[in-house]
Each structure stands twice: as C-alpha cells, then as structure tokens.
C-alpha positions as a LaTeX table, in Angstrom:
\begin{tabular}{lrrr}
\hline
Residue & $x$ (\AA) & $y$ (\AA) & $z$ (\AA) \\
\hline
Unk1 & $-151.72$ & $-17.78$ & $-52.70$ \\
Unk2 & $-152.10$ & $-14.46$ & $-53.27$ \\
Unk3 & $-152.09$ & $-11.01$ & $-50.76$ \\
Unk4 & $-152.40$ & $-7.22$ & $-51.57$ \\
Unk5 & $-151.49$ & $-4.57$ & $-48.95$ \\
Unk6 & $-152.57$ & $-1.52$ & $-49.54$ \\
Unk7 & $-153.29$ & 1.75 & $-47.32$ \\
Unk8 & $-149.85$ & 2.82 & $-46.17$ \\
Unk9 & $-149.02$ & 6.20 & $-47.05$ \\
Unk10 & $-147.19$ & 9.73 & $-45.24$ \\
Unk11 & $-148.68$ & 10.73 & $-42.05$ \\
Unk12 & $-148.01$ & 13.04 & $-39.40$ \\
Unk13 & $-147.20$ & 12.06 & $-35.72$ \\
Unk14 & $-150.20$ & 11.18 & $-33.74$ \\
Unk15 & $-152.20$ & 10.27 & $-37.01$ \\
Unk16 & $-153.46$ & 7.41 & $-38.05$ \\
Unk17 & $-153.88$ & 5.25 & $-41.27$ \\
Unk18 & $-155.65$ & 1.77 & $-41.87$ \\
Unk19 & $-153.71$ & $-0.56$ & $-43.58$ \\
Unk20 & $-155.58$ & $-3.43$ & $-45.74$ \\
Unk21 & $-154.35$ & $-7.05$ & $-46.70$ \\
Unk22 & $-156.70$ & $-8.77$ & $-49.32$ \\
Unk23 & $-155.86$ & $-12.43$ & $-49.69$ \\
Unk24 & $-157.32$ & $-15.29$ & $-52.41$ \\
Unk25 & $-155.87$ & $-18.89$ & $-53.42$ \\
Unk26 & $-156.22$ & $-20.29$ & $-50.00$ \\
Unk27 & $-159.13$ & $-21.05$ & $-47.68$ \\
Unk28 & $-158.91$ & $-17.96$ & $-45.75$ \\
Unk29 & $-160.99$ & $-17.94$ & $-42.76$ \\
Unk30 & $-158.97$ & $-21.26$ & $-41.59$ \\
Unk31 & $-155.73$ & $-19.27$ & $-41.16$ \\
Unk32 & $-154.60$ & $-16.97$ & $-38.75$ \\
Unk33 & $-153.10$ & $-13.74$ & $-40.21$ \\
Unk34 & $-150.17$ & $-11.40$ & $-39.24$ \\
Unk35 & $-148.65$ & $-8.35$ & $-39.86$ \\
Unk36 & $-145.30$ & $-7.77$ & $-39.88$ \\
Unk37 & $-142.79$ & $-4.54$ & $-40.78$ \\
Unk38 & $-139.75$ & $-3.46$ & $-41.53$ \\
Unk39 & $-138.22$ & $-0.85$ & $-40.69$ \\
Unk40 & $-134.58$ & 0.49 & $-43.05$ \\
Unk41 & $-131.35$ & $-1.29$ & $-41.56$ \\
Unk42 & $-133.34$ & $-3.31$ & $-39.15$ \\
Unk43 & $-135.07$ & $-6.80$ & $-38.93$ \\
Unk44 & $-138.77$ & $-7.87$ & $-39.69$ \\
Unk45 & $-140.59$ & $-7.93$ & $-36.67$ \\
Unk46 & $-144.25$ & $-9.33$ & $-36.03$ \\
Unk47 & $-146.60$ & $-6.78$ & $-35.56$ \\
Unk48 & $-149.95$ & $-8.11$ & $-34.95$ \\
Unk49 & $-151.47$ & $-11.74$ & $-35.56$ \\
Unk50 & $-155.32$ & $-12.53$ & $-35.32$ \\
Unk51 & $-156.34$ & $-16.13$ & $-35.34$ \\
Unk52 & $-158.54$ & $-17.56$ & $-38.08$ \\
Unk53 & $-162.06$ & $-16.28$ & $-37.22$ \\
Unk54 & $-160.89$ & $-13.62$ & $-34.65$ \\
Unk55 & $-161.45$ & $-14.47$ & $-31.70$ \\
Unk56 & $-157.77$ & $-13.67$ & $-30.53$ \\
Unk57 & $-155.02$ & $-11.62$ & $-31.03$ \\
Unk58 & $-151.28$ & $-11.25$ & $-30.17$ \\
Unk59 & $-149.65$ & $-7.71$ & $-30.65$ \\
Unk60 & $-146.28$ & $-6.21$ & $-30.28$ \\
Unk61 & $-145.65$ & $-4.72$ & $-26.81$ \\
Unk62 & $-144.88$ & $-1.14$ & $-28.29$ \\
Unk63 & $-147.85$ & $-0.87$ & $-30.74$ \\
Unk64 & $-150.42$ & $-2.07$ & $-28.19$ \\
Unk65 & $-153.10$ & $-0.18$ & $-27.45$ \\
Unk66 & $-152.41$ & 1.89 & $-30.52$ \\
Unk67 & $-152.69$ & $-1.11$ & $-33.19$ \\
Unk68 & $-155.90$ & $-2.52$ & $-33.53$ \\
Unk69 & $-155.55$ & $-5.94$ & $-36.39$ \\
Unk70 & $-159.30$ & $-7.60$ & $-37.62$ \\
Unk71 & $-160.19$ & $-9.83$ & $-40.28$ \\
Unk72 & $-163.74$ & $-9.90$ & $-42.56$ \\
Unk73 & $-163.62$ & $-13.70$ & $-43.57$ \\
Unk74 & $-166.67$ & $-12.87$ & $-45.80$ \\
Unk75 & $-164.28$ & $-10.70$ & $-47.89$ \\
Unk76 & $-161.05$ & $-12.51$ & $-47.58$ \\
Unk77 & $-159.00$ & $-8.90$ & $-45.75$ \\
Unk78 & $-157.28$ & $-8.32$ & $-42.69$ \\
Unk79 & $-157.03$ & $-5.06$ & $-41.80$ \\
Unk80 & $-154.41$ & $-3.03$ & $-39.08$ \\
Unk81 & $-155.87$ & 0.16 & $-37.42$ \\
Unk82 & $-152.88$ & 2.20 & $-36.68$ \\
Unk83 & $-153.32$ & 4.79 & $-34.45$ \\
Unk84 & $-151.33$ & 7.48 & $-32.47$ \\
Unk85 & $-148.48$ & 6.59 & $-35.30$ \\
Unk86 & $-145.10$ & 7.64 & $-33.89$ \\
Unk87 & $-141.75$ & 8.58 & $-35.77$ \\
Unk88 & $-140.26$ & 4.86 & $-35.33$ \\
Unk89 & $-143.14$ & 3.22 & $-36.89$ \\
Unk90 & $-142.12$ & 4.18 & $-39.66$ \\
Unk91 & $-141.72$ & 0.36 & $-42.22$ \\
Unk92 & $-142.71$ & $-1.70$ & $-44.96$ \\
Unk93 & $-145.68$ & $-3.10$ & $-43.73$ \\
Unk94 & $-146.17$ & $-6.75$ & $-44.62$ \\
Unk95 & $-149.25$ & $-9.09$ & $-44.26$ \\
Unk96 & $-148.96$ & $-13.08$ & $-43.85$ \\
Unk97 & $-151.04$ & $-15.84$ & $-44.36$ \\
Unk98 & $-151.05$ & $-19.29$ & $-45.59$ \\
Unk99 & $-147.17$ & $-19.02$ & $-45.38$ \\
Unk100 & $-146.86$ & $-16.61$ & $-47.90$ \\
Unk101 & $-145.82$ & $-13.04$ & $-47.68$ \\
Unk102 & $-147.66$ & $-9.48$ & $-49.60$ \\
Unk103 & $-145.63$ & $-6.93$ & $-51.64$ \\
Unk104 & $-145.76$ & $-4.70$ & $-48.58$ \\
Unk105 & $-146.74$ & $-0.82$ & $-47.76$ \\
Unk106 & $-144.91$ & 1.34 & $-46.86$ \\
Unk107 & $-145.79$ & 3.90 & $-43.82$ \\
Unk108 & $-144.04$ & 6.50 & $-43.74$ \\
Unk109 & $-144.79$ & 9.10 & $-40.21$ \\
Unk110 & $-142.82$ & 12.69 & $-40.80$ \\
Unk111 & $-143.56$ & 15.86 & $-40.16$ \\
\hline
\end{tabular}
C-alpha cells in the first residue's frame, strides 16, 4: 500500500489550496478514505473521511463548510478542497486508506 500527498504549500488567510492523496497496492474504490492533520505540539485529528465510492462524508465540525474531501476511483486520488484557510489550520496533512498512512503535506496559512 502505497499514498502520496501532495498540494500543501504557504497561503494567506482566507485562501485556499487543494490538497491531493494518490493511492496504489490496494483495491481502492472499496475503501473509504480520510484525511487527517497535525498540527505542532498537538494530536492528529480526523479531518474529513469519504466512503468508498462517495456517496458520504463525515467532516470535522470546525472545517465544515470550508473543507470539501472527493475521491476519482478511476484514478486511484482523494482530494481535500480547503477553503477560507484560517491561521489554526495550519498541519501536516495526512491521507488514510487501507490502514496505512501518506508522508504528509504540510499547510502552512501566514501572512
């Protein structure tokens, strides 16, 4: 099992930034997949999940409405819209699947 994160970056208050997760060794489109983060001195927290082809999805309380997670089966990625980023979600962005864990991403939001 195998993931990738990639997209994170430095971004300014109220901006946004689309992080991706590609993911091969397992049978992707029967998992569900989450994102998680960290942010320094603090535990990892579950961001977003989406179920295995989509159809629902489970979001922390403060990133909803800002966060938007999806999944392309056909290419094996999850993705997580973030929009509207604020100061504290600032992390190392982490995707999940298949019970393994990415490298991570980190988003950084500074002005």
């Amino acid at each position: 099992v195998h993931l990738v994160e990639s997209g994170g970056g430095l971004v300014q208050p109220g901006g946004s930034l689309r992080l991706s997760c590609a993911a091969s060794g397992f049978s992707f489109s029967s998992y569900s997949m989450t994102w998680y983060r960290q942010a320094p001195g603090k535990e990892r927290e579950l961001v977003a999940r989406i179920s295995d082809v989509g159809g629902t999805t489970y979001y922390l309380d403060s990133v909803k409405g800002r966060f938007t997670i999806s999944r392309d089966n056909g290419k094996n990625t999850v993705y997580l819209q973030m929009n509207s980023l604020k100061y504290e979600d600032t992390a190392v962005y982490y995707c999940r699947g298949s019970g393994a864990w990415g490298q991570g991403t980190q988003v950084t939001v500074s002005s």
